[in-house]
PDB file of N, CA, C and O in Angstrom:
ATOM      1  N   UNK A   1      -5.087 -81.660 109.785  1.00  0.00           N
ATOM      2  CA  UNK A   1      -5.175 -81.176 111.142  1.00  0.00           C
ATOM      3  C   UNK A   1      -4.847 -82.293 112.128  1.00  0.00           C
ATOM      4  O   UNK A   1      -4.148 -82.125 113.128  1.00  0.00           O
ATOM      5  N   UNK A   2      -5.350 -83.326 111.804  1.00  0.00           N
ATOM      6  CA  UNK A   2      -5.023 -84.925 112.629  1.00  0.00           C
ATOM      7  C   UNK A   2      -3.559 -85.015 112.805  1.00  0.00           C
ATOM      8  O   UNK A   2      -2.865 -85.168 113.810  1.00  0.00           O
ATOM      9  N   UNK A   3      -3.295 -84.884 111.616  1.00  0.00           N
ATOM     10  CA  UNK A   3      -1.563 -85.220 111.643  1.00  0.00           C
ATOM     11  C   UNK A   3      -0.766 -84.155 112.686  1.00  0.00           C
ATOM     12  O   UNK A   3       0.040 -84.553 113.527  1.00  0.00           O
ATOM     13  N   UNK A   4      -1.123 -82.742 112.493  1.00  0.00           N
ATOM     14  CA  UNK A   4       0.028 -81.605 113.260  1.00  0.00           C
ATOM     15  C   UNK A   4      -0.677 -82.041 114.784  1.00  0.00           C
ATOM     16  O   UNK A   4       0.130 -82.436 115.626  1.00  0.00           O
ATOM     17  N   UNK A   5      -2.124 -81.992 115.180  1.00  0.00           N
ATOM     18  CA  UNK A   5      -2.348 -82.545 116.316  1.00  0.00           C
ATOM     19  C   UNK A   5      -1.511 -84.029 117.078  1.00  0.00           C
ATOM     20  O   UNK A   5      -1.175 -84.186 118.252  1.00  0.00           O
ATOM     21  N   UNK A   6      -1.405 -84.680 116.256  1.00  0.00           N
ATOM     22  CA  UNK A   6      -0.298 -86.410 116.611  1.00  0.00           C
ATOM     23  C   UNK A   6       1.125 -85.809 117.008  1.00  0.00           C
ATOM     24  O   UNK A   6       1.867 -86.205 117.907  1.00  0.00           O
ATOM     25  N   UNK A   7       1.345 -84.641 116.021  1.00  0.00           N
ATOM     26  CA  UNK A   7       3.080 -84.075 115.741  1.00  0.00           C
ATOM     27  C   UNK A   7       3.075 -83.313 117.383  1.00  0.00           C
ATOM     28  O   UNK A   7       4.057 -83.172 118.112  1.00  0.00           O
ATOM     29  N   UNK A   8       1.703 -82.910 117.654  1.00  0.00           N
ATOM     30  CA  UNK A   8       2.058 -82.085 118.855  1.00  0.00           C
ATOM     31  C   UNK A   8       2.152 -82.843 120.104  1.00  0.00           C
ATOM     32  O   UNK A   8       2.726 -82.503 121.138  1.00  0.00           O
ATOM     33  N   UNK A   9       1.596 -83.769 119.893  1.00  0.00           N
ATOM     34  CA  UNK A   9       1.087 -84.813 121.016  1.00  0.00           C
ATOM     35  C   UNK A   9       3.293 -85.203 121.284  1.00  0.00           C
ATOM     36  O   UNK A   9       3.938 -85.147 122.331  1.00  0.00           O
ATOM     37  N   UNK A  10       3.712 -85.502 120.051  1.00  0.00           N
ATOM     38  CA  UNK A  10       5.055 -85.703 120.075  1.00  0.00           C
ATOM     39  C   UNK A  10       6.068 -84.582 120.141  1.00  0.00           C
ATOM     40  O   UNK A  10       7.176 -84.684 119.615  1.00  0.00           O
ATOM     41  N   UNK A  11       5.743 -83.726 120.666  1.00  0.00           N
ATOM     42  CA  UNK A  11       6.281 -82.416 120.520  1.00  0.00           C
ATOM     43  C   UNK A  11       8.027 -82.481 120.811  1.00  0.00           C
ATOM     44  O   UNK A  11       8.921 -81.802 120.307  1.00  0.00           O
ATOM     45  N   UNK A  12       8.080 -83.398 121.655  1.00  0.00           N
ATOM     46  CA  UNK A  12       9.709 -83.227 122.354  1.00  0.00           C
ATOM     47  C   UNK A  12      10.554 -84.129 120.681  1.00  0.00           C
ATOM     48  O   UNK A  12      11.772 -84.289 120.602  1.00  0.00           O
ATOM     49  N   UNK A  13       9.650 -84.538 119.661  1.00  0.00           N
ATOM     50  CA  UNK A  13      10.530 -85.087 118.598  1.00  0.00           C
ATOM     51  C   UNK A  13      10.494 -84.063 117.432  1.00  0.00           C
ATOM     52  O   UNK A  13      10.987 -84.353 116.341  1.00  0.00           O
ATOM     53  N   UNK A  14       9.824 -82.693 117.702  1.00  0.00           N
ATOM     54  CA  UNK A  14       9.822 -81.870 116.483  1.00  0.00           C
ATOM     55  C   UNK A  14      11.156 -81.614 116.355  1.00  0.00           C
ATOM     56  O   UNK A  14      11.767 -81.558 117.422  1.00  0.00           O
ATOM     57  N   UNK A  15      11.923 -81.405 115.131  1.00  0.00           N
ATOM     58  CA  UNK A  15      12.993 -81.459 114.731  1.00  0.00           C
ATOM     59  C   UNK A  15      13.049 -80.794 113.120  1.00  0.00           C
ATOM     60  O   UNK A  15      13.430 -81.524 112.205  1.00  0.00           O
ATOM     61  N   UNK A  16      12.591 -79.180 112.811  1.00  0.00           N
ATOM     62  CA  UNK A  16      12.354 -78.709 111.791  1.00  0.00           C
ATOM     63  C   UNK A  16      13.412 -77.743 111.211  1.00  0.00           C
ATOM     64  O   UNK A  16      13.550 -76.549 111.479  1.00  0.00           O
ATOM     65  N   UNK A  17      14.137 -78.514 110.351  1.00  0.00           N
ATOM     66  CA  UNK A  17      15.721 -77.591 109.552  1.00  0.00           C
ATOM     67  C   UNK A  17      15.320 -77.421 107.836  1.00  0.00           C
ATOM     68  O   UNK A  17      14.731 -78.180 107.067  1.00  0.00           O
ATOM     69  N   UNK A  18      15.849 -76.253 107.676  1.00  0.00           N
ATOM     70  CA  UNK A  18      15.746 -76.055 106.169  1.00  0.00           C
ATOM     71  C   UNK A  18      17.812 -76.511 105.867  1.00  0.00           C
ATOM     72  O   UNK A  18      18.813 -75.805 105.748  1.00  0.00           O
ATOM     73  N   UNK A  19      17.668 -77.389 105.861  1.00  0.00           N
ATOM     74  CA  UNK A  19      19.262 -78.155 105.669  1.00  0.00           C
ATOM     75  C   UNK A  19      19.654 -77.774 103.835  1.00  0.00           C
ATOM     76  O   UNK A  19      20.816 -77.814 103.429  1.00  0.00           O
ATOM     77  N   UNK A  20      18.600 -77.465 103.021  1.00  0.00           N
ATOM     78  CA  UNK A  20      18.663 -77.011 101.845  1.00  0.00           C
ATOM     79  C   UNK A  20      19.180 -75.839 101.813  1.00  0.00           C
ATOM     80  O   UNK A  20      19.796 -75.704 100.755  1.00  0.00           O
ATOM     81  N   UNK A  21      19.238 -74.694 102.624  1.00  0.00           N
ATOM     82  CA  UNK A  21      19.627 -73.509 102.683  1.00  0.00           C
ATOM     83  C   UNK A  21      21.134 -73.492 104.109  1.00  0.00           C
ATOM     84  O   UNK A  21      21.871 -72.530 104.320  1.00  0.00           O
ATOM     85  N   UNK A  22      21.167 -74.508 104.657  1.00  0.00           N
ATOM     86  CA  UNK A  22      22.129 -73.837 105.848  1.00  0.00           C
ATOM     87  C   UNK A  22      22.431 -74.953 105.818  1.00  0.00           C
ATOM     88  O   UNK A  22      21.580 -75.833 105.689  1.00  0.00           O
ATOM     89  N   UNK A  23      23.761 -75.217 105.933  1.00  0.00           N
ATOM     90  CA  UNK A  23      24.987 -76.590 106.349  1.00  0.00           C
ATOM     91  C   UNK A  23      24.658 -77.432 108.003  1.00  0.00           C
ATOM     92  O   UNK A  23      24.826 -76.875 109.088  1.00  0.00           O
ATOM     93  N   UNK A  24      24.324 -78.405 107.874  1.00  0.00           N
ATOM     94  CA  UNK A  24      24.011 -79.099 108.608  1.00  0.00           C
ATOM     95  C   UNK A  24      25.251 -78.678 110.060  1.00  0.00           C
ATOM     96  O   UNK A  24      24.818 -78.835 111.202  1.00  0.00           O
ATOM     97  N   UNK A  25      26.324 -78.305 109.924  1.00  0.00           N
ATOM     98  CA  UNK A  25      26.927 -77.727 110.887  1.00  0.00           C
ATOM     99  C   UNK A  25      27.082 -76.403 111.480  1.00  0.00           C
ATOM    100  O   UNK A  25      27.972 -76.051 112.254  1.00  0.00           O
ATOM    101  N   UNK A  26      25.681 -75.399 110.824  1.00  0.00           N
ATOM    102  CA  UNK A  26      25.622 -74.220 111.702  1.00  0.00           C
ATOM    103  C   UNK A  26      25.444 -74.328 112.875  1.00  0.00           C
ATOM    104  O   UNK A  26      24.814 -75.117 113.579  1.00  0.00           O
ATOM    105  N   UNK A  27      26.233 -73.212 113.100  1.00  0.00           N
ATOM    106  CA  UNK A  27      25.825 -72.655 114.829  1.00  0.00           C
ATOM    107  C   UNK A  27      24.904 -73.090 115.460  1.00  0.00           C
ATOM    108  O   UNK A  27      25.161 -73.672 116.514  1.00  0.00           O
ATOM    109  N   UNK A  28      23.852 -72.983 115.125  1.00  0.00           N
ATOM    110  CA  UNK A  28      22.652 -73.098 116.087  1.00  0.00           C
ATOM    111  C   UNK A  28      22.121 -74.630 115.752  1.00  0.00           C
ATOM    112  O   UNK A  28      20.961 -74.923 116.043  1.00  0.00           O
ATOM    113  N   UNK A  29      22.832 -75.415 115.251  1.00  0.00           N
ATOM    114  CA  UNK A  29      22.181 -76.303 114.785  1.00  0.00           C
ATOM    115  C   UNK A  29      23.105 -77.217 115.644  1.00  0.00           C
ATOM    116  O   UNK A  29      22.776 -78.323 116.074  1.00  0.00           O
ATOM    117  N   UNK A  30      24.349 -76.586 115.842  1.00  0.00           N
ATOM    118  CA  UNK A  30      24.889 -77.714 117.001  1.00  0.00           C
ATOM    119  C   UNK A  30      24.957 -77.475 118.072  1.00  0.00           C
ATOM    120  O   UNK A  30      25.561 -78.230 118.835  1.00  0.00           O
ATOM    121  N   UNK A  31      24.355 -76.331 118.500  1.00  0.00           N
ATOM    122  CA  UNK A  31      23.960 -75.697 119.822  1.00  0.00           C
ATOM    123  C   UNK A  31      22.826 -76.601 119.936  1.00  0.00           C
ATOM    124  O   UNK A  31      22.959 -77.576 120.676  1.00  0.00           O
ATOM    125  N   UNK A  32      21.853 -76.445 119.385  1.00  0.00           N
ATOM    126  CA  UNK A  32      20.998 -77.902 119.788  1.00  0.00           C
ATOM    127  C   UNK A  32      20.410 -78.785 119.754  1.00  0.00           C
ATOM    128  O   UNK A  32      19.235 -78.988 120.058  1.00  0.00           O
ATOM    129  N   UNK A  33      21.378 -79.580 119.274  1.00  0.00           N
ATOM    130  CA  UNK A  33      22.094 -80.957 118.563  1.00  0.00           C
ATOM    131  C   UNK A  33      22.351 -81.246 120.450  1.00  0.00           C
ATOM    132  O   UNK A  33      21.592 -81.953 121.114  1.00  0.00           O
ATOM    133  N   UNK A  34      23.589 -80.508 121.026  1.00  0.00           N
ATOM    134  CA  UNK A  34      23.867 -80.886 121.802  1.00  0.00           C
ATOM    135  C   UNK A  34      23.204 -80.281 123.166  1.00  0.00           C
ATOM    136  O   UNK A  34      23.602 -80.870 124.171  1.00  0.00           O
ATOM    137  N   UNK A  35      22.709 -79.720 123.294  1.00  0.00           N
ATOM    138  CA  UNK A  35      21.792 -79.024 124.120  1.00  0.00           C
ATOM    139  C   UNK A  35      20.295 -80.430 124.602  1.00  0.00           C
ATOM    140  O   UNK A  35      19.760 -80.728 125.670  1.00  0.00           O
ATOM    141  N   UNK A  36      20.115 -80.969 123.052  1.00  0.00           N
ATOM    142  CA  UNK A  36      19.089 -81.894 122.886  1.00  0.00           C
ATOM    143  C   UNK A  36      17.887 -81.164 122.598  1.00  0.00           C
ATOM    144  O   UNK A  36      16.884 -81.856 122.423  1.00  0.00           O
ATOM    145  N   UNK A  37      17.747 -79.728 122.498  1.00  0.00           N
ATOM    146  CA  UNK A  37      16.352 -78.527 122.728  1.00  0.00           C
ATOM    147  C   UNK A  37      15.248 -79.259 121.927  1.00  0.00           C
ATOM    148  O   UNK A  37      15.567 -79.445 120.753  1.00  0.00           O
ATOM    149  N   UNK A  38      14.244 -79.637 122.218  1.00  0.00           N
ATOM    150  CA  UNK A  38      12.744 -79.802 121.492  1.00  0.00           C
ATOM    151  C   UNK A  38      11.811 -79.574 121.634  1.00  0.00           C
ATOM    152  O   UNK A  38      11.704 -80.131 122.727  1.00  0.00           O
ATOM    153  N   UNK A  39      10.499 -79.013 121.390  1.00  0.00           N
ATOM    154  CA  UNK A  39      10.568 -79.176 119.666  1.00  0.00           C
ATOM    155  C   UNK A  39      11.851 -77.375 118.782  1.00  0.00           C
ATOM    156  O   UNK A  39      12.029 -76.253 119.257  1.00  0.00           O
ATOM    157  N   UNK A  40      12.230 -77.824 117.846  1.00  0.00           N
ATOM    158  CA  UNK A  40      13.124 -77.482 117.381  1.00  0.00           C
ATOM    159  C   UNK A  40      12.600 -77.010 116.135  1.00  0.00           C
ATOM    160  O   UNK A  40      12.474 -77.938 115.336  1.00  0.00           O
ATOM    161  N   UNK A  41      12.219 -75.798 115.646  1.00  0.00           N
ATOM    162  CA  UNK A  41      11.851 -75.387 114.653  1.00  0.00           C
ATOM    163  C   UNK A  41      12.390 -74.403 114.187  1.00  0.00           C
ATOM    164  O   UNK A  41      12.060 -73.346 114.725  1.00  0.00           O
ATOM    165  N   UNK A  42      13.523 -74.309 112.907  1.00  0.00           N
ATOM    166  CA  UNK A  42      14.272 -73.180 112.601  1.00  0.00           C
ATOM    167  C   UNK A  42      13.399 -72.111 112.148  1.00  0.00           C
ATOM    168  O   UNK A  42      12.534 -72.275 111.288  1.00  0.00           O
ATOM    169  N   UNK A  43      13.615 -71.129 112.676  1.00  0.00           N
ATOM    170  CA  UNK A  43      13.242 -69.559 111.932  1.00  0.00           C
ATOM    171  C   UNK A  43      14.050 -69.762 110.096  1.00  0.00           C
ATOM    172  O   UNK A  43      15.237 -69.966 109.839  1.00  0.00           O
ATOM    173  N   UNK A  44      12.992 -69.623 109.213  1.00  0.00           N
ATOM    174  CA  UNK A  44      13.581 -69.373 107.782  1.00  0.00           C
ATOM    175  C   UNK A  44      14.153 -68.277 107.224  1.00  0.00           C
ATOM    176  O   UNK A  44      14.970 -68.177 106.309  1.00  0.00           O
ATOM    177  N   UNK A  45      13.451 -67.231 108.101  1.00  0.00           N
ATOM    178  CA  UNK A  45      13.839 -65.524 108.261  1.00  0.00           C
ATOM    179  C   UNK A  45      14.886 -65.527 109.069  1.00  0.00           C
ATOM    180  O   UNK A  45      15.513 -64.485 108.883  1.00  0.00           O
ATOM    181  N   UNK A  46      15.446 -66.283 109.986  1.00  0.00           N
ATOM    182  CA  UNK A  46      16.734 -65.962 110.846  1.00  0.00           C
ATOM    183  C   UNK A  46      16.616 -67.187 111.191  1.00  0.00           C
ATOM    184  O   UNK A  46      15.665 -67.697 111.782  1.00  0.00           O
ATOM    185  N   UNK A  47      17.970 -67.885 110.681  1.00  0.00           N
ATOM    186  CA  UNK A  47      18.157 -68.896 110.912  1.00  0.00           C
ATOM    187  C   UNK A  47      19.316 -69.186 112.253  1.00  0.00           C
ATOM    188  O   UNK A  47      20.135 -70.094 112.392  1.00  0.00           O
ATOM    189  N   UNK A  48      18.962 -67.925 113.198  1.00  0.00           N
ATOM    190  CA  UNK A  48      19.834 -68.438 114.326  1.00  0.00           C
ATOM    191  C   UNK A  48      18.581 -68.471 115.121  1.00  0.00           C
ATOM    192  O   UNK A  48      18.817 -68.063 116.258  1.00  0.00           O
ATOM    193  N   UNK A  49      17.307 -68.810 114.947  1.00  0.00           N
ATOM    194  CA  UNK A  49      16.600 -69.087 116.395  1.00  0.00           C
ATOM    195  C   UNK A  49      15.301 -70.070 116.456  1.00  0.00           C
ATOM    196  O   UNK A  49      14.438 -70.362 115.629  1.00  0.00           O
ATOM    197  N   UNK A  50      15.441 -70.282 117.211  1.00  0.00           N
ATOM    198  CA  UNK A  50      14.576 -71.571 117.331  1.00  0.00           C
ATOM    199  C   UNK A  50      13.138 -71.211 117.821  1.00  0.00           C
ATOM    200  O   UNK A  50      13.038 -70.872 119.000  1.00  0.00           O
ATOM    201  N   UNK A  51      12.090 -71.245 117.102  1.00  0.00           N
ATOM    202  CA  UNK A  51      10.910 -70.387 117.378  1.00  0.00           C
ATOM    203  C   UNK A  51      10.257 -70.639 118.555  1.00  0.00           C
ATOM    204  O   UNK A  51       9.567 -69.867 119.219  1.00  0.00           O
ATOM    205  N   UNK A  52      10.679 -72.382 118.860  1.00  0.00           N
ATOM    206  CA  UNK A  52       9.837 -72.680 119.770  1.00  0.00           C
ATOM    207  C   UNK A  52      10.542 -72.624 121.008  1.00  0.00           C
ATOM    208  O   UNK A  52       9.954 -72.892 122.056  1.00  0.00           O
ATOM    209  N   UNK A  53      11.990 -72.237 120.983  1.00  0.00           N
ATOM    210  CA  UNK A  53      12.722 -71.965 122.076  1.00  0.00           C
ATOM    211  C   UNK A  53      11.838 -71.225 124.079  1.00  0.00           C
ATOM    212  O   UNK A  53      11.987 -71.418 125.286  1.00  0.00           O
ATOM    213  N   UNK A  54      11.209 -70.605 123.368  1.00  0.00           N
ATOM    214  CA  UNK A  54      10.797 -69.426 124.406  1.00  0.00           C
ATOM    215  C   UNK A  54       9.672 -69.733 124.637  1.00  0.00           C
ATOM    216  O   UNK A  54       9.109 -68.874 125.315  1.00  0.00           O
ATOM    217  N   UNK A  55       8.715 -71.049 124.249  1.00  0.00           N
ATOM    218  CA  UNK A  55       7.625 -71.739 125.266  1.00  0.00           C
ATOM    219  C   UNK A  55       7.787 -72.512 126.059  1.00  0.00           C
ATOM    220  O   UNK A  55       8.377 -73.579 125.885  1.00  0.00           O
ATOM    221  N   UNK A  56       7.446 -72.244 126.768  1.00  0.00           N
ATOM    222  CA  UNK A  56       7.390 -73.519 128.764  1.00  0.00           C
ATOM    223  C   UNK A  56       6.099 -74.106 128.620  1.00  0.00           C
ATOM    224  O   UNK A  56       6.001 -74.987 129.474  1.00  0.00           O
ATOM    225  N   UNK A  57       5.163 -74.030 127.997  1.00  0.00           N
ATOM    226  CA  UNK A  57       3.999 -74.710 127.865  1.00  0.00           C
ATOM    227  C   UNK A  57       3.552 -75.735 127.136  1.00  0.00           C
ATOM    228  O   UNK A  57       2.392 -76.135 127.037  1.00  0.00           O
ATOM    229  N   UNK A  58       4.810 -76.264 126.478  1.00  0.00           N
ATOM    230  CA  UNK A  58       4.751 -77.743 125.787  1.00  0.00           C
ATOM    231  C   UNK A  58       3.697 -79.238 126.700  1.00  0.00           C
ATOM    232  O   UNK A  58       2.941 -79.965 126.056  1.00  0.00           O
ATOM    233  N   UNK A  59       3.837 -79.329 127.670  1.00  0.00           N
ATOM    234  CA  UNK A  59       3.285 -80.122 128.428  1.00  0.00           C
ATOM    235  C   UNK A  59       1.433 -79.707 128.122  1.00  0.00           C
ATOM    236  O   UNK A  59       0.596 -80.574 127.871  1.00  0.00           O
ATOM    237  N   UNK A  60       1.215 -78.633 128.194  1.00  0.00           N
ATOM    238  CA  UNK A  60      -0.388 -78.080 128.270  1.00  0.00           C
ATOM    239  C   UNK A  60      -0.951 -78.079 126.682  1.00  0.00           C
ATOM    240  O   UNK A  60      -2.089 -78.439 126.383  1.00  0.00           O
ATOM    241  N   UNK A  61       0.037 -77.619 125.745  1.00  0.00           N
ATOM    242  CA  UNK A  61       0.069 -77.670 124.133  1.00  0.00           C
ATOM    243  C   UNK A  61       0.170 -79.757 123.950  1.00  0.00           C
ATOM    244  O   UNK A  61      -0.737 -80.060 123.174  1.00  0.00           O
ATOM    245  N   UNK A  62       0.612 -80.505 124.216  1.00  0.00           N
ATOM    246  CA  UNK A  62       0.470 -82.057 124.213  1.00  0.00           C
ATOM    247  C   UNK A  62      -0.881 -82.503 124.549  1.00  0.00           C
ATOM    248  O   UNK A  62      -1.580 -83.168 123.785  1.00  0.00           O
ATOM    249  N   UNK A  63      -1.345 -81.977 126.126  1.00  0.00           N
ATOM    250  CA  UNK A  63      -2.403 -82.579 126.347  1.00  0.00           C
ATOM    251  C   UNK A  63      -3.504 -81.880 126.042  1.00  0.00           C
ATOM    252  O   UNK A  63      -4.639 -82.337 126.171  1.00  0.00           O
ATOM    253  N   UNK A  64      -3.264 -80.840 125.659  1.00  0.00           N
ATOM    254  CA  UNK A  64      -5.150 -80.397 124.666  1.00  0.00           C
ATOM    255  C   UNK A  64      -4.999 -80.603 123.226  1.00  0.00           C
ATOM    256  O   UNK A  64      -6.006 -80.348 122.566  1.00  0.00           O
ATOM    257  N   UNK A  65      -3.684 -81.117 122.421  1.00  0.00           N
ATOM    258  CA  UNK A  65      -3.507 -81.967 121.070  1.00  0.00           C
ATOM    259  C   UNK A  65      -4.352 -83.249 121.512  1.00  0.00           C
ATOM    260  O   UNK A  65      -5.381 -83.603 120.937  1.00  0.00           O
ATOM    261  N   UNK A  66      -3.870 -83.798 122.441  1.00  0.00           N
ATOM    262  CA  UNK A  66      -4.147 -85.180 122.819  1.00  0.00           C
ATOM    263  C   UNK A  66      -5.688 -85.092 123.198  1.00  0.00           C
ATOM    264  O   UNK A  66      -6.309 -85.723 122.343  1.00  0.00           O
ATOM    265  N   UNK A  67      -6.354 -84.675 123.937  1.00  0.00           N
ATOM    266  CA  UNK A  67      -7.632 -84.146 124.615  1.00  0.00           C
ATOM    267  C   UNK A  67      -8.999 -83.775 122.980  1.00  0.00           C
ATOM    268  O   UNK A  67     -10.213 -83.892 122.813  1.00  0.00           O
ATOM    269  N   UNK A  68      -7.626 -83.247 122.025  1.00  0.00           N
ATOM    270  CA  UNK A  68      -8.841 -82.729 120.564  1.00  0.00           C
ATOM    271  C   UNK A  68      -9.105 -83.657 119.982  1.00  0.00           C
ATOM    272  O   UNK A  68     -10.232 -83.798 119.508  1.00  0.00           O
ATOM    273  N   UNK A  69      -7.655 -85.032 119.775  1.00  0.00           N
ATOM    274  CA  UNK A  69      -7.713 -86.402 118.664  1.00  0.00           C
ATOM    275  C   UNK A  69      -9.396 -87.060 119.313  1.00  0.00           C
ATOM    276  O   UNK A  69     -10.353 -87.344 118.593  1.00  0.00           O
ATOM    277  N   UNK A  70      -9.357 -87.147 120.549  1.00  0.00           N
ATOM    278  CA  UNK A  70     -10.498 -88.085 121.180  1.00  0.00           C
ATOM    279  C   UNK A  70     -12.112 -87.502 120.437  1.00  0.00           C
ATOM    280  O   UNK A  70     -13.192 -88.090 120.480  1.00  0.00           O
ATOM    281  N   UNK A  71     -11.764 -86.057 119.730  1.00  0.00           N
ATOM    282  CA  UNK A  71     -13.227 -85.177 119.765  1.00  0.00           C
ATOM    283  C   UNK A  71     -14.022 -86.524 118.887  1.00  0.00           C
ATOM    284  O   UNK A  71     -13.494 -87.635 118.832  1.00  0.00           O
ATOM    285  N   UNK A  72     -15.260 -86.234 118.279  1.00  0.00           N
ATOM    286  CA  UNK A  72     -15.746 -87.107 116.919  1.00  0.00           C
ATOM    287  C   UNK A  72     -15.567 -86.642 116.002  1.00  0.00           C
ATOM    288  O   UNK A  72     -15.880 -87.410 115.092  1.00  0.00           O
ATOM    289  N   UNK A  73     -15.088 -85.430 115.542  1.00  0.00           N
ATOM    290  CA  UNK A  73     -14.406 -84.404 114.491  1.00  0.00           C
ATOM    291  C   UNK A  73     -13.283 -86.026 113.994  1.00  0.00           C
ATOM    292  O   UNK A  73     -13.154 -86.407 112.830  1.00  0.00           O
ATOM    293  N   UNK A  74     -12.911 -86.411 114.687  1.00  0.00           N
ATOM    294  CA  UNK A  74     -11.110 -87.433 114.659  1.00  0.00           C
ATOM    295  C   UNK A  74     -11.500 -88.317 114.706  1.00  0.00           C
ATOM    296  O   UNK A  74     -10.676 -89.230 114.653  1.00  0.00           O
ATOM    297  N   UNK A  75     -12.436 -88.572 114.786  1.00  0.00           N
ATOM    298  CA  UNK A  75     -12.416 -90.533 114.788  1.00  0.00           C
ATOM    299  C   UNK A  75     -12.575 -91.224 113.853  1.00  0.00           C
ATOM    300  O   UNK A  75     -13.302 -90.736 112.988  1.00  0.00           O
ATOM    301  N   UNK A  76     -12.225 -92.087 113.684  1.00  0.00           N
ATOM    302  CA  UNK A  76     -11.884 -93.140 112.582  1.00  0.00           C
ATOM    303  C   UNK A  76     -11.508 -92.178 111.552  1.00  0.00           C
ATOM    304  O   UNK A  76     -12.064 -92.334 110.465  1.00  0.00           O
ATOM    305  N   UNK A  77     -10.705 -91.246 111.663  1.00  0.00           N
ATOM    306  CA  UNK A  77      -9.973 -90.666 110.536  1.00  0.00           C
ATOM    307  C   UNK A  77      -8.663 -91.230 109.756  1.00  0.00           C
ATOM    308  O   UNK A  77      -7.566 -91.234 110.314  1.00  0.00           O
ATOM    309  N   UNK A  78      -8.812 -91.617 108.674  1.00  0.00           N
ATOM    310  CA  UNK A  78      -7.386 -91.962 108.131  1.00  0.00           C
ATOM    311  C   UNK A  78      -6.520 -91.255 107.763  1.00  0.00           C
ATOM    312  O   UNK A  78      -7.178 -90.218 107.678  1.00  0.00           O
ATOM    313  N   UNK A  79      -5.444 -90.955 107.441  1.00  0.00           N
ATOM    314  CA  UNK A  79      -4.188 -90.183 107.327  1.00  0.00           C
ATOM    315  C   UNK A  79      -4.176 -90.837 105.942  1.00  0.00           C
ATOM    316  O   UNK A  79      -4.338 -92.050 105.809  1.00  0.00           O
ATOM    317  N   UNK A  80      -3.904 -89.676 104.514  1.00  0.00           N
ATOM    318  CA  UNK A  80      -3.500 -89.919 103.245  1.00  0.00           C
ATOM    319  C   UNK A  80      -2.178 -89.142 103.123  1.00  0.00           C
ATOM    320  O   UNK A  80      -1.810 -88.204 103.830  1.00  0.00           O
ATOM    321  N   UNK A  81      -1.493 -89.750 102.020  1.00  0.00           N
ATOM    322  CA  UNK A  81      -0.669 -88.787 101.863  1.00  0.00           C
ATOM    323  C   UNK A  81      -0.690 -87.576 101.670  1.00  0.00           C
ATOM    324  O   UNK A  81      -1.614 -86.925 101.183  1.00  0.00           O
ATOM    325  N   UNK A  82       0.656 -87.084 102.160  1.00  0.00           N
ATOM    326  CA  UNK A  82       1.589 -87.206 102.571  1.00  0.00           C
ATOM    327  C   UNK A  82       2.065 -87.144 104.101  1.00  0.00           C
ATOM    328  O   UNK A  82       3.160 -86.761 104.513  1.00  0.00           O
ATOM    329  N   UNK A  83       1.058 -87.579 104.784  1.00  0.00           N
ATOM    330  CA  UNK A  83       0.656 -88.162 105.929  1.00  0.00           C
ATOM    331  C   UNK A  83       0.164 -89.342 106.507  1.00  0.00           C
ATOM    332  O   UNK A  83      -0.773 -89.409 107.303  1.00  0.00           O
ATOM    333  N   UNK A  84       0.897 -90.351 106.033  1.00  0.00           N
ATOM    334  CA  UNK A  84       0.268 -91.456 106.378  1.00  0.00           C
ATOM    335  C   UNK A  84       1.726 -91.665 107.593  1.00  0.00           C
ATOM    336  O   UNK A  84       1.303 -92.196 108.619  1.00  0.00           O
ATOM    337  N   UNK A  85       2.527 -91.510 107.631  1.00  0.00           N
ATOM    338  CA  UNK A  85       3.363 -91.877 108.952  1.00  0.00           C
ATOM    339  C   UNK A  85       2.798 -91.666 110.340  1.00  0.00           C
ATOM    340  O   UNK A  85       3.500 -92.077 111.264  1.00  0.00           O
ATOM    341  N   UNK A  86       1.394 -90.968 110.701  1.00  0.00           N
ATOM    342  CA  UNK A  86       0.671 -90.585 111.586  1.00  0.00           C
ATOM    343  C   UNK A  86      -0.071 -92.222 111.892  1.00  0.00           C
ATOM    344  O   UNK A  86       0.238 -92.832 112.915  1.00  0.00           O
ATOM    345  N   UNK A  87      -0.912 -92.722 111.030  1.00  0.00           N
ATOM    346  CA  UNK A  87      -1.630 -94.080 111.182  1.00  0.00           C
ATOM    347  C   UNK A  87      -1.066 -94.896 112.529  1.00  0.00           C
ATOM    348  O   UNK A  87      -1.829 -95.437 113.329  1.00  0.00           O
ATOM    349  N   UNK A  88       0.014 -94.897 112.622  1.00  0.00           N
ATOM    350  CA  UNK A  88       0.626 -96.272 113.431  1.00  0.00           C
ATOM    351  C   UNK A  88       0.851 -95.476 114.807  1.00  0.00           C
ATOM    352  O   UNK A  88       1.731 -95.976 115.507  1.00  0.00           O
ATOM    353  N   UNK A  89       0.396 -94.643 115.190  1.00  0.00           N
ATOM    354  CA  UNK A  89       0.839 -93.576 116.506  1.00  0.00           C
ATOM    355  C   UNK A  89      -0.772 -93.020 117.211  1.00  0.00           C
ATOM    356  O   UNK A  89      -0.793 -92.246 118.169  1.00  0.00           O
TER     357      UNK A  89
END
């Protein structure tokens, strides 16, 4: 839970492709590539849309991620794998 809370706090770097199933040069993938759109999470069921496309509330979703890490539920929590890239953030 620590970790997707940190991921949200970073929301403008979500960047989620199933590149195993769809060529790194689909449609929608260079729509926004160049667009820059984030957070970016492919639909696996339809891989032309970006789920998180159609929220404006990223800013309010950051700061109550950020607002939960502080609870005592989170503190001095360590990150194990396959989550330890969270530790240093």
């Amino acid at each position: 839970m620590r970790a997707v809370l940190k991921l949200l706090v970073r929301y403008a770097e979500i960047d989620v492709v199933w590149h195993r199933h769809y060529h790194p040069k689909f449609p929608i993938f260079v729509k926004v590539n160049q667009k820059h759109t984030r957070p970016f999470i492919l639909d696996p069921a339809n891989p032309t849309i970006n789920v998180c496309d159609t929220c404006n509330a990223w800013d309010e979703v950051a700061l109550v991620a950020r607002h939960s890490l502080l609870k005592p539920l989170f503190s001095r929590v360590r990150a194990e794998p396959p989550w330890l890239f969270t530790n240093d953030w």
